[in-house]
mmCIF file of the N, C-alpha and C atoms, coordinates in Angstrom:
data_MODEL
# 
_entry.id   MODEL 
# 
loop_
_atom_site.group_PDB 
_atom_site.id 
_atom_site.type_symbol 
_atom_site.label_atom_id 
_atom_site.label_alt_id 
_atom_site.label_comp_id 
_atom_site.label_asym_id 
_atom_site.label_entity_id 
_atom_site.label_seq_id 
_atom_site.pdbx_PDB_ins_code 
_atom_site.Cartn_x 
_atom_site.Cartn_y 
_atom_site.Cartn_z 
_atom_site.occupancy 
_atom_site.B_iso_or_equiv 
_atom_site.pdbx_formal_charge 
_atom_site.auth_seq_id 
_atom_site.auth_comp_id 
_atom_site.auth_asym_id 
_atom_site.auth_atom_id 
_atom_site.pdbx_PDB_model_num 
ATOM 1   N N  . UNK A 1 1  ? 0.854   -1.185 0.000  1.00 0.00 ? 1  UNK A N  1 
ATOM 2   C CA . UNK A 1 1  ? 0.000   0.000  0.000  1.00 0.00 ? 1  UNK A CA 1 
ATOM 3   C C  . UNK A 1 1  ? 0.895   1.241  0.000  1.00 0.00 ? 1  UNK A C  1 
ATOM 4   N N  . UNK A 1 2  ? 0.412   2.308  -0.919 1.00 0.00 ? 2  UNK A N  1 
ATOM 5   C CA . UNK A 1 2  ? 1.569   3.320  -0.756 1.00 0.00 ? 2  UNK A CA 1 
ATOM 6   C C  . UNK A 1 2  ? 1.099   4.276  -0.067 1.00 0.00 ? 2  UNK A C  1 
ATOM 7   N N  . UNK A 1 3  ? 2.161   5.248  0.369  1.00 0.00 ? 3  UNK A N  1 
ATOM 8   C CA . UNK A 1 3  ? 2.100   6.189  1.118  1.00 0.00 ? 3  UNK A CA 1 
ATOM 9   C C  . UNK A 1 3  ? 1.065   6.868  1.590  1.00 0.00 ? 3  UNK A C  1 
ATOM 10  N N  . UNK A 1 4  ? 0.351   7.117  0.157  1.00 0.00 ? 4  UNK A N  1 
ATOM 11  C CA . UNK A 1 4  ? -0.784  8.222  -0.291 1.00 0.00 ? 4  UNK A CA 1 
ATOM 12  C C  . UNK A 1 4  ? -1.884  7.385  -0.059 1.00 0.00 ? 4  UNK A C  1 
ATOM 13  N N  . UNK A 1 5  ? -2.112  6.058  -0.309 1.00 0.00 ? 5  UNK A N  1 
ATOM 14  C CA . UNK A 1 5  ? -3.234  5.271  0.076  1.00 0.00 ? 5  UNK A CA 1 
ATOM 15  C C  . UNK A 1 5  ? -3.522  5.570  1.441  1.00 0.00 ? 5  UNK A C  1 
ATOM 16  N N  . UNK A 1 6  ? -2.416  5.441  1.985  1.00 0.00 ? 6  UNK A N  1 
ATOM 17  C CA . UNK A 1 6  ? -2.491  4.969  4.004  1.00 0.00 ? 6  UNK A CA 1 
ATOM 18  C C  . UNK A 1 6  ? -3.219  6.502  4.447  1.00 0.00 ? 6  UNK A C  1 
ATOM 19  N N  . UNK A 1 7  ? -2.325  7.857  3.709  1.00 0.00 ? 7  UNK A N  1 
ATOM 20  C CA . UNK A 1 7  ? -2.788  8.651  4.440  1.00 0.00 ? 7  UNK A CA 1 
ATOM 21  C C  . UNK A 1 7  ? -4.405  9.201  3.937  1.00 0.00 ? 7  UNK A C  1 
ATOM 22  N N  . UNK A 1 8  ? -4.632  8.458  2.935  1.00 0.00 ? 8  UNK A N  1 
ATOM 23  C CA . UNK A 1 8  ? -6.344  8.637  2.768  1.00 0.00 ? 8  UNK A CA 1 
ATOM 24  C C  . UNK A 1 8  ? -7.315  7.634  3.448  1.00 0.00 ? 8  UNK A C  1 
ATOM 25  N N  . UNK A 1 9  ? -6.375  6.807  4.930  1.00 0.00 ? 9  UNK A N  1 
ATOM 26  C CA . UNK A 1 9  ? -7.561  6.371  5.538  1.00 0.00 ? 9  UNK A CA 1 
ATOM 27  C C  . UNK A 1 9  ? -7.713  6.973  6.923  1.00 0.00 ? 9  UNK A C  1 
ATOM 28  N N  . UNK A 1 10 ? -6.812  7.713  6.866  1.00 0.00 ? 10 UNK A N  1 
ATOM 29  C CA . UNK A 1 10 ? -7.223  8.340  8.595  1.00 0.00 ? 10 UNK A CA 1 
ATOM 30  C C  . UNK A 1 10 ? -8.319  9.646  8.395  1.00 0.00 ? 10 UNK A C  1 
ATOM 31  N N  . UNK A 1 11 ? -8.963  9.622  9.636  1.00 0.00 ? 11 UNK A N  1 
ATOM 32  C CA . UNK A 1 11 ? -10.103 10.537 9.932  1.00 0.00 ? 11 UNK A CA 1 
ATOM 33  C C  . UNK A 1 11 ? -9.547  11.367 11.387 1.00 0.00 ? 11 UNK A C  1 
ATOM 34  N N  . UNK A 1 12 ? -9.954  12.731 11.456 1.00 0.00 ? 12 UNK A N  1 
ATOM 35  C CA . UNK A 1 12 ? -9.714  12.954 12.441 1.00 0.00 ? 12 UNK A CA 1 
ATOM 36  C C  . UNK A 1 12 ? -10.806 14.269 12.559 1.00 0.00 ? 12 UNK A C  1 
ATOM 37  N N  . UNK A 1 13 ? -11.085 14.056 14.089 1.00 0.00 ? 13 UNK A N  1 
ATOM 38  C CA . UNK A 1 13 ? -12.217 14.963 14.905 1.00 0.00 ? 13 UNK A CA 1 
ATOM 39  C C  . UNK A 1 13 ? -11.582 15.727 15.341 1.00 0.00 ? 13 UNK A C  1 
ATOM 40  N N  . UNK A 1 14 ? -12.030 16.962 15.819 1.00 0.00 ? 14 UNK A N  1 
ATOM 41  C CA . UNK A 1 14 ? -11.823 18.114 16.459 1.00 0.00 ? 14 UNK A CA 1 
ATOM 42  C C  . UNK A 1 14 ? -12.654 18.629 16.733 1.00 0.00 ? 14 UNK A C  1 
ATOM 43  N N  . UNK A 1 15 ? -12.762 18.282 18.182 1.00 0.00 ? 15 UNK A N  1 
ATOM 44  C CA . UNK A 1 15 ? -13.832 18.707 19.218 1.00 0.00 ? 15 UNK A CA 1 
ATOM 45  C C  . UNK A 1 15 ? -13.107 20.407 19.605 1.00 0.00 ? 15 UNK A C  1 
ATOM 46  N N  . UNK A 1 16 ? -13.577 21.008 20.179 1.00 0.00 ? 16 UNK A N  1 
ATOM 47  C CA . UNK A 1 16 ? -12.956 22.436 20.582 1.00 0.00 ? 16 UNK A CA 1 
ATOM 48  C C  . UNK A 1 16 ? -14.074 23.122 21.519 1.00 0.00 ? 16 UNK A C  1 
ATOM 49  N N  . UNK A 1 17 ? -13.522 23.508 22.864 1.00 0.00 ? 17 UNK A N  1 
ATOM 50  C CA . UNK A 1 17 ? -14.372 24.610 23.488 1.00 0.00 ? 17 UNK A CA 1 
ATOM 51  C C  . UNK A 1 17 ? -13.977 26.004 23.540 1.00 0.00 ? 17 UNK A C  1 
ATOM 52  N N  . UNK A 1 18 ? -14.592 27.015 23.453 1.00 0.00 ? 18 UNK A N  1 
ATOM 53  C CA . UNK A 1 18 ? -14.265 28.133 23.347 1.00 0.00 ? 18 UNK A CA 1 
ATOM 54  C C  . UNK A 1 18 ? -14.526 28.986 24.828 1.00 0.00 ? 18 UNK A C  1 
ATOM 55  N N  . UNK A 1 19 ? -13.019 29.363 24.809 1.00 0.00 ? 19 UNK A N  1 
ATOM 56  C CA . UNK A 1 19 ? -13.570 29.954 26.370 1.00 0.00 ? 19 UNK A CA 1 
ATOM 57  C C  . UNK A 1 19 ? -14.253 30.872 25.891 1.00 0.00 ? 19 UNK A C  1 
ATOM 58  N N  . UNK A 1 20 ? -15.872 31.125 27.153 1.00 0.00 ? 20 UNK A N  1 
ATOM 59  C CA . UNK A 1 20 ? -16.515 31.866 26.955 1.00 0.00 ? 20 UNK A CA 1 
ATOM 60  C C  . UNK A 1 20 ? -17.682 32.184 26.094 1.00 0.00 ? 20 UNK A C  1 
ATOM 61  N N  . UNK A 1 21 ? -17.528 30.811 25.465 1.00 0.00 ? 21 UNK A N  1 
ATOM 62  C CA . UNK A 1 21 ? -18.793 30.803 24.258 1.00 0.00 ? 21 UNK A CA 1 
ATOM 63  C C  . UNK A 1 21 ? -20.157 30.788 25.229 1.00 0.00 ? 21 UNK A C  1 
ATOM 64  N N  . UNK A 1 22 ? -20.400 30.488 25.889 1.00 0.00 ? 22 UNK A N  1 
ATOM 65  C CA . UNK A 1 22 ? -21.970 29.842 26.703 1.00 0.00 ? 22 UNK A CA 1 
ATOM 66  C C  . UNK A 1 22 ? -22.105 31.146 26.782 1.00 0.00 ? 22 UNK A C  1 
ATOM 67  N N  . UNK A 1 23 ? -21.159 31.792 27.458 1.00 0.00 ? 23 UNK A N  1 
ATOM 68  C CA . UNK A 1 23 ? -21.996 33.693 28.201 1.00 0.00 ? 23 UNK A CA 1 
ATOM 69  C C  . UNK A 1 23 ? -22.409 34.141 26.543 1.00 0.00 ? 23 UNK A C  1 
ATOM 70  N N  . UNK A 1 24 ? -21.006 34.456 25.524 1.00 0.00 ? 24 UNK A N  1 
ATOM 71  C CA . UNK A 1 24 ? -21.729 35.284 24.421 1.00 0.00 ? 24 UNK A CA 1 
ATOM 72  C C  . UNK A 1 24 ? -22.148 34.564 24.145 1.00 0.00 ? 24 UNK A C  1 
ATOM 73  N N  . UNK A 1 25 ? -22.668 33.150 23.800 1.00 0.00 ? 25 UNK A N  1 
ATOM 74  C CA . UNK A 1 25 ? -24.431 32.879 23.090 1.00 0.00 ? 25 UNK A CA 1 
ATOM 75  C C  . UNK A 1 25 ? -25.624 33.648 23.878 1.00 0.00 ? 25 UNK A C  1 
ATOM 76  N N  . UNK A 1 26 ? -24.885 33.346 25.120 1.00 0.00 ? 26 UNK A N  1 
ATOM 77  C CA . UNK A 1 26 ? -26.201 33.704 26.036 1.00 0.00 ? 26 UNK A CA 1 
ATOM 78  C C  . UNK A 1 26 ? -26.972 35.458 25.591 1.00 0.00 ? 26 UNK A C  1 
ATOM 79  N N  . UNK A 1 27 ? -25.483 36.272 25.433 1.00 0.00 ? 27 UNK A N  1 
ATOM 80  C CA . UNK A 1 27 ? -25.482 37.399 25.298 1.00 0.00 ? 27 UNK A CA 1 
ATOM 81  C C  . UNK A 1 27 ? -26.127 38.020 23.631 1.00 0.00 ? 27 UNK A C  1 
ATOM 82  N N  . UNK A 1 28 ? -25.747 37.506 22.543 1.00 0.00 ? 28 UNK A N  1 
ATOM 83  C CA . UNK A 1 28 ? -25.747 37.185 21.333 1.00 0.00 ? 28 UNK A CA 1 
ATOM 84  C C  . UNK A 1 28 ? -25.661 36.330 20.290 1.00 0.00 ? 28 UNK A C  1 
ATOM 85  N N  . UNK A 1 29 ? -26.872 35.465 20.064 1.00 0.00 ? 29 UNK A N  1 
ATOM 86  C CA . UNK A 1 29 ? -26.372 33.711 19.762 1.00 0.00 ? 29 UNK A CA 1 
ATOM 87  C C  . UNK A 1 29 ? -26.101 34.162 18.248 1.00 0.00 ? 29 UNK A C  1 
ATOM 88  N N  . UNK A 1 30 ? -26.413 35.169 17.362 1.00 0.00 ? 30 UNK A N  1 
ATOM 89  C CA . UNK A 1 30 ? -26.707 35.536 16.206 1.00 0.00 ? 30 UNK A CA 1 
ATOM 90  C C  . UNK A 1 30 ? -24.662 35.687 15.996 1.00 0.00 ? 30 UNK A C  1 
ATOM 91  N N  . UNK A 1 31 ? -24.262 36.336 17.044 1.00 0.00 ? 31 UNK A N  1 
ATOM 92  C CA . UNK A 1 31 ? -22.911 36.797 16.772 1.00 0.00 ? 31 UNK A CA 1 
ATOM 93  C C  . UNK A 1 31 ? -21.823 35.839 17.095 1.00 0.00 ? 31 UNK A C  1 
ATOM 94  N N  . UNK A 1 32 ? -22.224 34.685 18.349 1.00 0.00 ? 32 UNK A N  1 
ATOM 95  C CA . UNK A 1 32 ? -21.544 33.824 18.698 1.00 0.00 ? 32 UNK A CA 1 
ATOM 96  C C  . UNK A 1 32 ? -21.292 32.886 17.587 1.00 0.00 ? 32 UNK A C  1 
ATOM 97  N N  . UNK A 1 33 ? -22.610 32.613 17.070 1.00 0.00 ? 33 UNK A N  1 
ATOM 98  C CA . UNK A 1 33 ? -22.507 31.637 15.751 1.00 0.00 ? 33 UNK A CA 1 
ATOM 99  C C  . UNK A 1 33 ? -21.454 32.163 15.261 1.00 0.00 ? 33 UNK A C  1 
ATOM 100 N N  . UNK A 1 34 ? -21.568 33.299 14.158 1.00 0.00 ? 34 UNK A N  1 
ATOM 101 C CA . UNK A 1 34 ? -20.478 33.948 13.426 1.00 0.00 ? 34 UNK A CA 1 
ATOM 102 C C  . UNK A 1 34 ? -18.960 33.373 13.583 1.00 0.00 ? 34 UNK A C  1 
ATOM 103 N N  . UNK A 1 35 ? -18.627 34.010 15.606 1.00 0.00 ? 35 UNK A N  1 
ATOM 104 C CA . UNK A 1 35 ? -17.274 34.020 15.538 1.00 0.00 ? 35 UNK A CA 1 
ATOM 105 C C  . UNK A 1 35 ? -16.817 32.290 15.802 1.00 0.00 ? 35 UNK A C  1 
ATOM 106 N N  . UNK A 1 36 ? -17.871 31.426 15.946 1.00 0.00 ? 36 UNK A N  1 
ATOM 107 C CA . UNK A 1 36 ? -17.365 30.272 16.296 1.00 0.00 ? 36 UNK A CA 1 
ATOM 108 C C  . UNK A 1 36 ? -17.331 29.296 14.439 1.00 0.00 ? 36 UNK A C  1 
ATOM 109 N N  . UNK A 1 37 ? -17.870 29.539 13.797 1.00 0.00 ? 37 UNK A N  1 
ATOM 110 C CA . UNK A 1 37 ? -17.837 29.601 12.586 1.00 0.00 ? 37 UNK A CA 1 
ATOM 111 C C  . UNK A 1 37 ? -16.111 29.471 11.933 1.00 0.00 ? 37 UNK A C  1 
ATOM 112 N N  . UNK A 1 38 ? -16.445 31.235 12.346 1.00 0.00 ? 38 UNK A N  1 
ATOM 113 C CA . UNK A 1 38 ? -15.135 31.875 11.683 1.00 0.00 ? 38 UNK A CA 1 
ATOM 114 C C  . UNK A 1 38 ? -13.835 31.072 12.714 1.00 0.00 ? 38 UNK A C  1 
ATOM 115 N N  . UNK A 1 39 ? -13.617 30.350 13.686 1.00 0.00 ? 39 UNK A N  1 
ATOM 116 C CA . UNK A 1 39 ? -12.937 29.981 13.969 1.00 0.00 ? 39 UNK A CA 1 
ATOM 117 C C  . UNK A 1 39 ? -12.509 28.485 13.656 1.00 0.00 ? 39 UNK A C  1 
ATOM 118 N N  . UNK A 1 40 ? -13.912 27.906 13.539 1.00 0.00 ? 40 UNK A N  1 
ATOM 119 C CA . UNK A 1 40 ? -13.318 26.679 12.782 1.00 0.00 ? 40 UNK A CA 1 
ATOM 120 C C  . UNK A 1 40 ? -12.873 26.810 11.525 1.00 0.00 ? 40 UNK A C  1 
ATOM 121 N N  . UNK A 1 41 ? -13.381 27.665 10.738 1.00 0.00 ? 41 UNK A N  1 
ATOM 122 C CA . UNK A 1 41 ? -12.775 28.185 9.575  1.00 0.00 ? 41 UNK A CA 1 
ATOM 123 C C  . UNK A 1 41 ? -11.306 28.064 9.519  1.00 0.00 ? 41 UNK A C  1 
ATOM 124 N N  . UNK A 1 42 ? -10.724 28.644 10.553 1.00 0.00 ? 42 UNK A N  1 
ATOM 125 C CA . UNK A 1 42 ? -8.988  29.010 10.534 1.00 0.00 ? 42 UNK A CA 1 
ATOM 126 C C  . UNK A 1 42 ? -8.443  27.760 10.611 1.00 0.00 ? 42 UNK A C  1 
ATOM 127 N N  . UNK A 1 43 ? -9.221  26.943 11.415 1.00 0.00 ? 43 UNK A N  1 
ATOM 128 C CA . UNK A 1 43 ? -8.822  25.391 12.093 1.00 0.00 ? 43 UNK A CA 1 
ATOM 129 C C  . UNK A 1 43 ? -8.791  24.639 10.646 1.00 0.00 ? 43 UNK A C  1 
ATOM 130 N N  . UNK A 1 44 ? -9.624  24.564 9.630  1.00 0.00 ? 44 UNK A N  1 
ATOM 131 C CA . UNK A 1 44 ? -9.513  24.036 8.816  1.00 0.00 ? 44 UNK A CA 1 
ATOM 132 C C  . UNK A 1 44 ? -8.415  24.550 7.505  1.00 0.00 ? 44 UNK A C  1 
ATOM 133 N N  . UNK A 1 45 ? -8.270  25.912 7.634  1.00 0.00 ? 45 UNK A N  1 
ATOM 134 C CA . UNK A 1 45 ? -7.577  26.767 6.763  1.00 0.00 ? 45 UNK A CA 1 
ATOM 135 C C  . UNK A 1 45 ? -5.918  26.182 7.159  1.00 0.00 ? 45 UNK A C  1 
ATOM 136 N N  . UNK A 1 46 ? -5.610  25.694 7.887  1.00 0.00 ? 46 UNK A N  1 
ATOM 137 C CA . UNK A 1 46 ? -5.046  25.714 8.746  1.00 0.00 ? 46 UNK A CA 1 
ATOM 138 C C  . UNK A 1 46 ? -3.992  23.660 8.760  1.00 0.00 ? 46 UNK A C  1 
ATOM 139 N N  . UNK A 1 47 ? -5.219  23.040 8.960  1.00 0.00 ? 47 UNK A N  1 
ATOM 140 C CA . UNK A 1 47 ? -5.334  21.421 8.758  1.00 0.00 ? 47 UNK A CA 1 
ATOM 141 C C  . UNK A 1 47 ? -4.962  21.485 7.541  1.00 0.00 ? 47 UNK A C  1 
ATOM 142 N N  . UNK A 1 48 ? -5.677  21.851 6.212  1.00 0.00 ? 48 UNK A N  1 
ATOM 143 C CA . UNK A 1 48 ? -5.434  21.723 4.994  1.00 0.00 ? 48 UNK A CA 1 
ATOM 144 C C  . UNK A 1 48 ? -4.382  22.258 4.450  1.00 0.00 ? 48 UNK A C  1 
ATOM 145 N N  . UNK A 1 49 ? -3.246  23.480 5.258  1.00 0.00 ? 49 UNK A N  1 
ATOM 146 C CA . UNK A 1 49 ? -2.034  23.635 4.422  1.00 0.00 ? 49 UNK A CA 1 
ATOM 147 C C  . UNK A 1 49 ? -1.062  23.040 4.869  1.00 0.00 ? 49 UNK A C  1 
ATOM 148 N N  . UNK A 1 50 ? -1.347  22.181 6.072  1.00 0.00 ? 50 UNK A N  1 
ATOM 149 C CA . UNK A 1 50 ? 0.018   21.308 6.829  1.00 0.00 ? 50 UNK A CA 1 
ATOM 150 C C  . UNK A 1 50 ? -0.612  20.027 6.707  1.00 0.00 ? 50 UNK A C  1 
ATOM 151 N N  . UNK A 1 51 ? -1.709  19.745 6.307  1.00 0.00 ? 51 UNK A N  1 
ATOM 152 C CA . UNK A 1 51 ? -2.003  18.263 5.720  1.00 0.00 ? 51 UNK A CA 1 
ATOM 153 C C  . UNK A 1 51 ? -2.001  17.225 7.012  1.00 0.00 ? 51 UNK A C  1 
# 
C-alpha cells in the first residue's frame, strides 16, 4: 500500500471549546454563531495547508 493510500484512511475529529462561548451565546447567539464559525474556519484553513 503506498504512502498516499495509508494517508487517505485516517479521519480525524476536532472537538474544541471556546472559552466563553456559553456567556456570548447567552449574550448574542446571532454573533456567537459567526465568531465560532469563523474559527473553525482558521482550524480548517489551517489542517489543509500542513495536511
Amino acid at each position: 500500500m503506498t504512502e498516499e493510500r495509508l494517508l487517505s484512511k485516517f479521519a480525524f475529529i476536532l472537538h474544541a471549546d471556546l472559552a466563553g462561548s456559553t456567556a456570548l451565546v447567552q449574550q448574542n447567539e446571532e454573533l456567537a454563531h459567526k465568531l465560532i464559525q469563523e474559527t473553525f474556519r482558521r482550524f480548517s484553513d489551517i489542517i489543509t495547508k500542513y495536511k
